[in-house]
N, CA, C and O atoms as a printed pandas DataFrame, in Angstrom:
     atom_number atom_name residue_name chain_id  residue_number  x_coord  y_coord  z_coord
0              1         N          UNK        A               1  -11.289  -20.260  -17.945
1              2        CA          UNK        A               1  -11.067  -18.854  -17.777
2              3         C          UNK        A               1  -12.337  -18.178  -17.278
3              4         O          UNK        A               1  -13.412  -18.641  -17.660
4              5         N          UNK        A               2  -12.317  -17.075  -16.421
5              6        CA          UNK        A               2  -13.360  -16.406  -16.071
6              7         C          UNK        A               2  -13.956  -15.373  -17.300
7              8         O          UNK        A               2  -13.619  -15.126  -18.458
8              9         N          UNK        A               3  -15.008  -14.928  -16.399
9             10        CA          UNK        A               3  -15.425  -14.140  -17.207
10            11         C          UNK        A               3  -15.309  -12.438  -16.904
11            12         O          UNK        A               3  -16.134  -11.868  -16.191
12            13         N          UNK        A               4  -14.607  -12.005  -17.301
13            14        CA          UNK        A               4  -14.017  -10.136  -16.526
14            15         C          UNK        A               4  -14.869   -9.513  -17.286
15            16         O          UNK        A               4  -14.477   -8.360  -17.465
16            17         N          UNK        A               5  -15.798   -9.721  -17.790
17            18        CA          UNK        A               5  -17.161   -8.905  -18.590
18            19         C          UNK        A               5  -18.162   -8.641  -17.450
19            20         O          UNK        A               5  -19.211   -8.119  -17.829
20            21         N          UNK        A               6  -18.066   -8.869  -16.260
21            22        CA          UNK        A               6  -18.788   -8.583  -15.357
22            23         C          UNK        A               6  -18.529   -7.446  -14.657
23            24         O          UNK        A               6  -17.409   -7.154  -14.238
24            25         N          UNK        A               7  -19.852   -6.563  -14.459
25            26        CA          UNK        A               7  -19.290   -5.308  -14.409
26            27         C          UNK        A               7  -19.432   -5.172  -12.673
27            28         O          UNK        A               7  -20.316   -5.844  -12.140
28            29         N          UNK        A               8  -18.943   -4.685  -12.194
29            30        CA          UNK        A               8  -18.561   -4.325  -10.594
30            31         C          UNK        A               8  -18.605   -2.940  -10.425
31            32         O          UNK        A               8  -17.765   -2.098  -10.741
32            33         N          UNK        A               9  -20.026   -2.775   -9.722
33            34        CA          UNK        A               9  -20.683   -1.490   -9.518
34            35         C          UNK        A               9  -20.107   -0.887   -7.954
35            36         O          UNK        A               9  -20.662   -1.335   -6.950
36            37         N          UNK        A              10  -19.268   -0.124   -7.838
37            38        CA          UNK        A              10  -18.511    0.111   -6.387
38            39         C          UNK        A              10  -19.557    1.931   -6.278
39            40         O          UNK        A              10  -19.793    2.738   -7.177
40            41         N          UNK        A              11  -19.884    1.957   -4.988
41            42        CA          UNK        A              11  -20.637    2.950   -4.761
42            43         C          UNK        A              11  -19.509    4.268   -4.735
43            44         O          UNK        A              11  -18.313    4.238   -4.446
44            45         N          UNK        A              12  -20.653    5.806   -5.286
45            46        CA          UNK        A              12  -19.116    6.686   -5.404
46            47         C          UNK        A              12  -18.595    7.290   -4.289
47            48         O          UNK        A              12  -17.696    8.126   -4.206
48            49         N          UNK        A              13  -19.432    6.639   -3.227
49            50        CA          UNK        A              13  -19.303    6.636   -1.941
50            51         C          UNK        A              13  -18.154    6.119   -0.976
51            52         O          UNK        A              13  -17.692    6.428    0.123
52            53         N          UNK        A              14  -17.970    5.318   -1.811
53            54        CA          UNK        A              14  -16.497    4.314   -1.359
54            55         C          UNK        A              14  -15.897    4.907   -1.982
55            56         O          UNK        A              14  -15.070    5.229   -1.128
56            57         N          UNK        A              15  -15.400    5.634   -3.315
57            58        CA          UNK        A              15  -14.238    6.063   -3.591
58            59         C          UNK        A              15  -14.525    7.533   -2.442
59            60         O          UNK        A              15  -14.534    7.144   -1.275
60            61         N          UNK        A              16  -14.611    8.132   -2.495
61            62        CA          UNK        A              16  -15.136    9.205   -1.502
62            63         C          UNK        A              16  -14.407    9.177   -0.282
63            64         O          UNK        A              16  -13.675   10.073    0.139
64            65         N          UNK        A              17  -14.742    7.717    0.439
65            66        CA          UNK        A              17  -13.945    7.785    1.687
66            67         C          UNK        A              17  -12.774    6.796    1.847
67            68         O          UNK        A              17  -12.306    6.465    2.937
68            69         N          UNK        A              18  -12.340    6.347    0.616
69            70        CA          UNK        A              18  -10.722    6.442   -0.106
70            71         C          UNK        A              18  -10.395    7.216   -0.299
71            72         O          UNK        A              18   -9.208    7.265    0.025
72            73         N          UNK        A              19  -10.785    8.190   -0.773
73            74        CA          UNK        A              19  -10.229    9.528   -1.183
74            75         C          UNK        A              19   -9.601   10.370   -0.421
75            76         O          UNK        A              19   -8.551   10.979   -0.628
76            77         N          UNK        A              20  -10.705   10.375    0.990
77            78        CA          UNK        A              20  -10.451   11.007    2.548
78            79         C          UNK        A              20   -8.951   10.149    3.035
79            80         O          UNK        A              20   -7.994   10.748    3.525
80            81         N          UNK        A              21   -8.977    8.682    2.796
81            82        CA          UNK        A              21   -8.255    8.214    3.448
82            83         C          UNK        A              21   -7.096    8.498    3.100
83            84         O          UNK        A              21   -6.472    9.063    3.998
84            85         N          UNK        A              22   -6.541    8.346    2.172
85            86        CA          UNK        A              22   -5.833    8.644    1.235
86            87         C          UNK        A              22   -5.175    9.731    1.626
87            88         O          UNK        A              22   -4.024    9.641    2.054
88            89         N          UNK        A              23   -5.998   11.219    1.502
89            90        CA          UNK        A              23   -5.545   12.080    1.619
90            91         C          UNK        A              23   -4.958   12.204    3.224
91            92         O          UNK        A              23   -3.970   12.935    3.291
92            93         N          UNK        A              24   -5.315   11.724    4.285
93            94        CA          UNK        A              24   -5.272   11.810    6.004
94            95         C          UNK        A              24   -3.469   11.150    5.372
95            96         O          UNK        A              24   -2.405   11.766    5.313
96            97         N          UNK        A              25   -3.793    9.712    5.000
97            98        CA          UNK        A              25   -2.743    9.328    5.014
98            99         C          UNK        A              25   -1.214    9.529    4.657
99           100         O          UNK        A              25   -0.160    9.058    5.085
100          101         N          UNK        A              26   -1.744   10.891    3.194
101          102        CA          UNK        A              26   -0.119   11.815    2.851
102          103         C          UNK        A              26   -0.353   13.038    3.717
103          104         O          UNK        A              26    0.662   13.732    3.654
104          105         N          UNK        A              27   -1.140   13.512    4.387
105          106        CA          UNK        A              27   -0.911   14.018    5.874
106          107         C          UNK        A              27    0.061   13.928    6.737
107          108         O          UNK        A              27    0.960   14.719    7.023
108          109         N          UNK        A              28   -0.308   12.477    7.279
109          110        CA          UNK        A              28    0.321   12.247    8.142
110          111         C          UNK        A              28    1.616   12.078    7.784
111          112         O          UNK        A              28    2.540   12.582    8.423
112          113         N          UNK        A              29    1.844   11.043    6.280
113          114        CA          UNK        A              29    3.481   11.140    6.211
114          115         C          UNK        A              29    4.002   12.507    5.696
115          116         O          UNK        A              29    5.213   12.442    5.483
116          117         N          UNK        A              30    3.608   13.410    5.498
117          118        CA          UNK        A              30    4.383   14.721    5.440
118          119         C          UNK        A              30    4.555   15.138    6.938
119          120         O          UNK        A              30    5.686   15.580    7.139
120          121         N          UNK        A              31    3.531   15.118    8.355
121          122        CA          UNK        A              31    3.731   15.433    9.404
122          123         C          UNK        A              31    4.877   14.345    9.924
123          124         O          UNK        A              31    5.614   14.790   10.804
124          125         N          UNK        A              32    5.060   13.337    9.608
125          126        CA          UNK        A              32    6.338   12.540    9.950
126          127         C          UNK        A              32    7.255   12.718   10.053
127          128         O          UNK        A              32    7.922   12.341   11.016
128          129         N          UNK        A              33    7.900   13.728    8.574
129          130        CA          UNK        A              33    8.261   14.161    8.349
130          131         C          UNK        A              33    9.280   15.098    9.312
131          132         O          UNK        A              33   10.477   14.937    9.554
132          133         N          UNK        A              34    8.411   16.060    9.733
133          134        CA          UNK        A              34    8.645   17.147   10.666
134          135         C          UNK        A              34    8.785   16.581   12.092
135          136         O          UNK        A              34    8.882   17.398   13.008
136          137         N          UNK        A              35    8.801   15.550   12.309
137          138        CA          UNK        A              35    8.984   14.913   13.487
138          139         C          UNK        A              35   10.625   13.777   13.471
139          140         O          UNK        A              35   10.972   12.907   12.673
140          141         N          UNK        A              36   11.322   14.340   14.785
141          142        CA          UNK        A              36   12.174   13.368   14.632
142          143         C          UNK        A              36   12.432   12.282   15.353
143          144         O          UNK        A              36   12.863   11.996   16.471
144          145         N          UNK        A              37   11.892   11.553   14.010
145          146        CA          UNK        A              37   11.732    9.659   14.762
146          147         C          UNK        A              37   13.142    9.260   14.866
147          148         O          UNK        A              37   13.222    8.283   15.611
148          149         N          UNK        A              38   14.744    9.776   14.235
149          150        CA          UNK        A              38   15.959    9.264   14.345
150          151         C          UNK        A              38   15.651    8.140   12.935
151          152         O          UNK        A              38   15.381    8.612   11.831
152          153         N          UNK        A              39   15.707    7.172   13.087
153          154        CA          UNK        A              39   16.199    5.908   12.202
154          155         C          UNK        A              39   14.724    5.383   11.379
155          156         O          UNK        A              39   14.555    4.901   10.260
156          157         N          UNK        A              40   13.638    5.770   12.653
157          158        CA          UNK        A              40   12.505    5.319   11.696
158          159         C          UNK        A              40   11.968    6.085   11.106
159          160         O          UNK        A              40   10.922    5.534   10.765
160          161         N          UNK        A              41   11.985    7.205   10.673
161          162        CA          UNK        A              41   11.348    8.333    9.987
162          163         C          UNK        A              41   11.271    7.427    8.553
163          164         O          UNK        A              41   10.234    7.266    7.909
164          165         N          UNK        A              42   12.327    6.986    8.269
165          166        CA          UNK        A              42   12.419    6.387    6.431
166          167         C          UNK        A              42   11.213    5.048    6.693
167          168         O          UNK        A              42   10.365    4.770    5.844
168          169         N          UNK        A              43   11.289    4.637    7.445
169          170        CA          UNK        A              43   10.376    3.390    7.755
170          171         C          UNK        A              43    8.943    3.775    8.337
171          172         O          UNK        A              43    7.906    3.121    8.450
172          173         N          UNK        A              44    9.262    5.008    8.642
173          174        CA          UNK        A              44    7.552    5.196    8.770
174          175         C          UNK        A              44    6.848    5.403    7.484
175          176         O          UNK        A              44    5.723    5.036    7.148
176          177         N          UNK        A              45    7.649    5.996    6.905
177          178        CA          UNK        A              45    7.220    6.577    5.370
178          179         C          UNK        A              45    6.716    6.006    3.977
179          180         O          UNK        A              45    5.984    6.328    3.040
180          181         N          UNK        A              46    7.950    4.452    4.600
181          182        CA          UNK        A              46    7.537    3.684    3.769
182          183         C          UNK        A              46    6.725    2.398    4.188
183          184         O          UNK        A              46    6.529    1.423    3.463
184          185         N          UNK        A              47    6.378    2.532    5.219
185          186        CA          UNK        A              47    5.050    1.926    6.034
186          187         C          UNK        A              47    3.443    2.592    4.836
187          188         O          UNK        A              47    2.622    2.120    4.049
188          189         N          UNK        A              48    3.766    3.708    5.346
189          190        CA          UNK        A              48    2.548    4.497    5.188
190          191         C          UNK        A              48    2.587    4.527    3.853
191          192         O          UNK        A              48    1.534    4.164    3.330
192          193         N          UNK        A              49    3.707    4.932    2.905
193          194        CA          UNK        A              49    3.641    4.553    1.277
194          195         C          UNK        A              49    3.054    3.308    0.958
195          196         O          UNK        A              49    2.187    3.198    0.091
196          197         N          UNK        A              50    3.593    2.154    1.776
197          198        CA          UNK        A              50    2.735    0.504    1.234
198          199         C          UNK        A              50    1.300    0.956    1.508
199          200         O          UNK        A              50    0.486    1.215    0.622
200          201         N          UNK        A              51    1.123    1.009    2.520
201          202        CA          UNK        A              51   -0.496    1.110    3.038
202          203         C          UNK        A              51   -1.131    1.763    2.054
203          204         O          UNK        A              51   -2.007    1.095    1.504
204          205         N          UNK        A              52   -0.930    3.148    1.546
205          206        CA          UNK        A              52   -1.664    4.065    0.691
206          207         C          UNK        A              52   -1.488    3.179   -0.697
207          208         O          UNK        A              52   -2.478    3.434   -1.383
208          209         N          UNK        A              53   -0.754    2.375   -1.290
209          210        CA          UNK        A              53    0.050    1.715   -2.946
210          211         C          UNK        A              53   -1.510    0.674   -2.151
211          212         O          UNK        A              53   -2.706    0.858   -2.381
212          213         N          UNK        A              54   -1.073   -0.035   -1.518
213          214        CA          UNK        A              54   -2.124   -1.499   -1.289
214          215         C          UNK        A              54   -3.905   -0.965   -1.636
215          216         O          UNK        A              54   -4.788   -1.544   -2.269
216          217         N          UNK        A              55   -3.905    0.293   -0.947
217          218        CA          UNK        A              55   -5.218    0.921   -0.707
218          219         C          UNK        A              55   -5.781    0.882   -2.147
219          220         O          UNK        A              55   -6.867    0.395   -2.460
220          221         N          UNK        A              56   -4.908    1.451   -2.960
221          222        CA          UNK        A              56   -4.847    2.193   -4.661
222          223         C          UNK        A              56   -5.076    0.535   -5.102
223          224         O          UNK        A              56   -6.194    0.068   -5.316
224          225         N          UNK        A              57   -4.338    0.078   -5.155
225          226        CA          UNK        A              57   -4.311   -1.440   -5.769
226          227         C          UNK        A              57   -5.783   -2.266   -5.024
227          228         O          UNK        A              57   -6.631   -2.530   -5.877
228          229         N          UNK        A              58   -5.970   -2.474   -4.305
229          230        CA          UNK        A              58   -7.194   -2.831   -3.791
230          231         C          UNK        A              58   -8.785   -2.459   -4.557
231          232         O          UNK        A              58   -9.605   -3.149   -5.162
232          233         N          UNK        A              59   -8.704   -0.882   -4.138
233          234        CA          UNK        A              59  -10.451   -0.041   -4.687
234          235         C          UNK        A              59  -10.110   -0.207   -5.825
235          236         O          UNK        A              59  -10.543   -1.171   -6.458
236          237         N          UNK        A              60   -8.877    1.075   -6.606
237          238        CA          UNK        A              60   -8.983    1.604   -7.906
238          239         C          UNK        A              60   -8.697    0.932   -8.977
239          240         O          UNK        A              60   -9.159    0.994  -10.116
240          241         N          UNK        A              61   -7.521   -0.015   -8.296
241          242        CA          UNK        A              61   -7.443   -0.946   -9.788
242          243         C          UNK        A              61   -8.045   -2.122   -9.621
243          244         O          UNK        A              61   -7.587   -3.083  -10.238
244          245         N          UNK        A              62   -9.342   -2.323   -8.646
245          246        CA          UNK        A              62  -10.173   -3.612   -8.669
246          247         C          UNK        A              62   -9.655   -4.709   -8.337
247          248         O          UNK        A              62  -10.038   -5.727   -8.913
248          249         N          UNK        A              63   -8.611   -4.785   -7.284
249          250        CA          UNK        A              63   -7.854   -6.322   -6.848
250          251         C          UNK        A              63   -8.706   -6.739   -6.286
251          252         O          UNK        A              63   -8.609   -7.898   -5.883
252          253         N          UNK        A              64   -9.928   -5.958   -6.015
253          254        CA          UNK        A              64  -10.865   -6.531   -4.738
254          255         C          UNK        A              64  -11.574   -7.760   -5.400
255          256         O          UNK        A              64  -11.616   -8.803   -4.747
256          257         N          UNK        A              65  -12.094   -7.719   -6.557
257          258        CA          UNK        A              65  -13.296   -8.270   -7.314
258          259         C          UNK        A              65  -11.887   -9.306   -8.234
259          260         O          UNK        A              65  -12.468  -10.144   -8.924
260          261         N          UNK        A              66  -10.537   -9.420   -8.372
261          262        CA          UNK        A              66  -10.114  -10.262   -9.062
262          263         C          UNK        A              66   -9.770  -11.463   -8.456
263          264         O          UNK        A              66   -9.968  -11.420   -7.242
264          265         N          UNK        A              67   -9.243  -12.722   -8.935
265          266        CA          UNK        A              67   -9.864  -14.028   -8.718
266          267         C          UNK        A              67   -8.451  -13.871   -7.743
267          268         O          UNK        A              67   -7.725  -12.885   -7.619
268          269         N          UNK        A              68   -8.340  -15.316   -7.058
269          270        CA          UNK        A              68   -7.409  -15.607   -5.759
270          271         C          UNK        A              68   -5.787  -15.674   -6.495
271          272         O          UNK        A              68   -4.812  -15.161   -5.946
272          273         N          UNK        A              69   -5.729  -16.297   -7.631
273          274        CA          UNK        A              69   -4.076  -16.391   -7.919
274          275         C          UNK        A              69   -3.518  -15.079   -8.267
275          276         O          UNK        A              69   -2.334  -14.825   -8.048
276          277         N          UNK        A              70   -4.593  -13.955   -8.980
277          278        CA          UNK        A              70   -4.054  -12.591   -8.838
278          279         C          UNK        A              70   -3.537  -12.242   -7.722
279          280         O          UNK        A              70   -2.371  -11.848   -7.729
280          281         N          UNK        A              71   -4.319  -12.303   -6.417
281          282        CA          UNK        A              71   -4.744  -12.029   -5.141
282          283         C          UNK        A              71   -2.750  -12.345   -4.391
283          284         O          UNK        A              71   -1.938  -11.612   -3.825
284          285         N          UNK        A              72   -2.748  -13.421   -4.716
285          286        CA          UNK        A              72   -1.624  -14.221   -3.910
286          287         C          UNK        A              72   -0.165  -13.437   -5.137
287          288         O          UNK        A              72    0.751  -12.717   -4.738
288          289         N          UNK        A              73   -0.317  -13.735   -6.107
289          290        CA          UNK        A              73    0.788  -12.878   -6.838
290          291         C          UNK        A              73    1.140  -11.281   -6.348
291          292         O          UNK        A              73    2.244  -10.778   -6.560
292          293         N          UNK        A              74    0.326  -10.755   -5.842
293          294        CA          UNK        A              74    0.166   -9.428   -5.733
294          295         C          UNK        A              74    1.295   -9.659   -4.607
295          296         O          UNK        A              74    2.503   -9.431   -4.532
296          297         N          UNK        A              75   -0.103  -10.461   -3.410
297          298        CA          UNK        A              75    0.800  -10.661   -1.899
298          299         C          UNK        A              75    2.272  -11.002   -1.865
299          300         O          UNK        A              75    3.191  -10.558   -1.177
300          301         N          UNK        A              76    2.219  -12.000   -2.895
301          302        CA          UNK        A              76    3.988  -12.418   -2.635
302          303         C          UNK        A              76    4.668  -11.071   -3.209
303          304         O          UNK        A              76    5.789  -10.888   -2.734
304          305         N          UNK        A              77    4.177   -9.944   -4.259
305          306        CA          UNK        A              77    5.478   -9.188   -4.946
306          307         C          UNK        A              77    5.768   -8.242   -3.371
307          308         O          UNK        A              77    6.801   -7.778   -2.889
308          309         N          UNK        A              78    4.180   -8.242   -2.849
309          310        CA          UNK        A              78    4.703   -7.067   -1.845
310          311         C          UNK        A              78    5.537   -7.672   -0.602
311          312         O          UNK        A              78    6.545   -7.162   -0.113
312          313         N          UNK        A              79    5.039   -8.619   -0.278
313          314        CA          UNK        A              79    6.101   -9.671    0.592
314          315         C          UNK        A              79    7.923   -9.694    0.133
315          316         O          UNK        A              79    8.884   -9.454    0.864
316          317         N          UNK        A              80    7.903  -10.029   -1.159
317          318        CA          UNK        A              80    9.244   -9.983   -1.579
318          319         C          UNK        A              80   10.314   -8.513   -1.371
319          320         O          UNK        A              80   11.514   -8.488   -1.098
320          321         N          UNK        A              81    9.159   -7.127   -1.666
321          322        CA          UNK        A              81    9.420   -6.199   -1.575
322          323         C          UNK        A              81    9.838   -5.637   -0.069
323          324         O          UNK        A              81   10.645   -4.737    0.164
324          325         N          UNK        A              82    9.106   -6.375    0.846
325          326        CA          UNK        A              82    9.245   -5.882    2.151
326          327         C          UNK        A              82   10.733   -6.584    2.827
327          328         O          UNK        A              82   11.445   -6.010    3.651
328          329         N          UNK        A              83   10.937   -7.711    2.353
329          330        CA          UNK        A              83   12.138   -8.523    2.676
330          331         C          UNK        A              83   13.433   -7.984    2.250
331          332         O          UNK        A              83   14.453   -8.145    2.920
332          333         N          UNK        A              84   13.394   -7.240    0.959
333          334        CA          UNK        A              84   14.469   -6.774    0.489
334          335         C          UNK        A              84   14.590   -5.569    1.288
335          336         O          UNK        A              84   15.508   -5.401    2.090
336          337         N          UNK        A              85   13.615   -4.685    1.058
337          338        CA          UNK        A              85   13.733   -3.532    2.368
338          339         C          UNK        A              85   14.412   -4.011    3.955
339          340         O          UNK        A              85   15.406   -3.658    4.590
340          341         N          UNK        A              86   13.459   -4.853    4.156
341          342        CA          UNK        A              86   14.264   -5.478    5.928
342          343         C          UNK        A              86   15.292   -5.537    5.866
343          344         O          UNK        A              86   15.980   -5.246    6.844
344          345         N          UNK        A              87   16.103   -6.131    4.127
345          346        CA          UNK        A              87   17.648   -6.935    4.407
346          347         C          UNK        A              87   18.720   -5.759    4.215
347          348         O          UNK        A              87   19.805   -5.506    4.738
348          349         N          UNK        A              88   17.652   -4.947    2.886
349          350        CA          UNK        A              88   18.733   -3.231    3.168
350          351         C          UNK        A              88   18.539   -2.739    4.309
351          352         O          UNK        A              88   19.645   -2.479    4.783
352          353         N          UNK        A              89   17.715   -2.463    5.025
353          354        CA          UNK        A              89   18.107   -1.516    6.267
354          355         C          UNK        A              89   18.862   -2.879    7.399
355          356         O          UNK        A              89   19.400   -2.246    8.308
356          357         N          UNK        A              90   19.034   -4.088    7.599
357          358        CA          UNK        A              90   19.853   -4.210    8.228
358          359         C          UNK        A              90   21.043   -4.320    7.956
359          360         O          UNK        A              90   21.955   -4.256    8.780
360          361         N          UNK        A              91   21.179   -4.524    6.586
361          362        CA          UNK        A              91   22.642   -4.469    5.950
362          363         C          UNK        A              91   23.146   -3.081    6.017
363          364         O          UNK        A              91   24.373   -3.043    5.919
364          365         N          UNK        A              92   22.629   -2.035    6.141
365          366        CA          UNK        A              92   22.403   -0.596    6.508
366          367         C          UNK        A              92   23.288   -0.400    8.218
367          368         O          UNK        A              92   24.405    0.016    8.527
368          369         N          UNK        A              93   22.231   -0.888    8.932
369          370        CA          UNK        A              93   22.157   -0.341   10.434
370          371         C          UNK        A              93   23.842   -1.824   10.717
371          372         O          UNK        A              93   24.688   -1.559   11.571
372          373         N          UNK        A              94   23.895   -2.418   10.341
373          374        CA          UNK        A              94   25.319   -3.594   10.799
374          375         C          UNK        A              94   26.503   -3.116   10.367
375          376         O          UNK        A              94   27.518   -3.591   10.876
376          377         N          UNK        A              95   26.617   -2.131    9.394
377          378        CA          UNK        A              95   28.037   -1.775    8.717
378          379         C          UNK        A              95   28.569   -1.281    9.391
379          380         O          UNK        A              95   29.704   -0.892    9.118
C-alpha cells in the first residue's frame, strides 16, 4: 500500500487559473445555450459538462497525484458513461 500521508503542495496559482477556466467554461455553455445548434445543443453541453466534472476531478479532488489503478477506474467510469450517452442519443435519433 502507498503512502497518502504525503502532502501535495499545488500552487494557489493553479487553482486560480482553474477557477478562470472553469468559469469561461459555464460561459460558454450558457452562451450555447442561446445559440441554435438543432440536435447538438444537448451534446454540446454535455461535452462541456464532462470537460469542466474531469477538470474538478483532476486539480480539486487530487486525481492528479493518485496512483495509476485509481487513474484507469476513473477513465473506464467516464468511458462507460460516454457509451451509454452515444447508445441513448442513437436509440433517440433511430426511432
Amino acid at each position: 500500500m502507498e503512502n497518502h500521508n504525503d502532502s501535495h503542495i499545488v500552487p494557489f496559482k493553479t487553482y486560480g487559473i482553474i477557477l478562470a477556466v472553469l468559469i469561461v467554461l459555464t460561459l460558454i455553455s450558457v452562451a450555447v445555450t442561446q445559440i441554435d445548434l438543432a440536435s447538438l445543443t444537448v451534446f454540446t453541453a454535455i461535452l462541456l459538462a464532462s470537460i469542466k466534472s474531469g477538470i474538478v476531478l483532476v486539480y480539486f479532488m487530487h486525481l492528479k497525484f493518485d496512483n495509476l489503478m485509481m487513474k484507469i477506474f476513473v477513465t473506464a467510469v467516464f468511458v462507460l458513461v460516454a457509451l451509454v450517452m452515444v447508445v441513448t442519443f442513437l436509440d433517440y435519433n433511430y426511432r
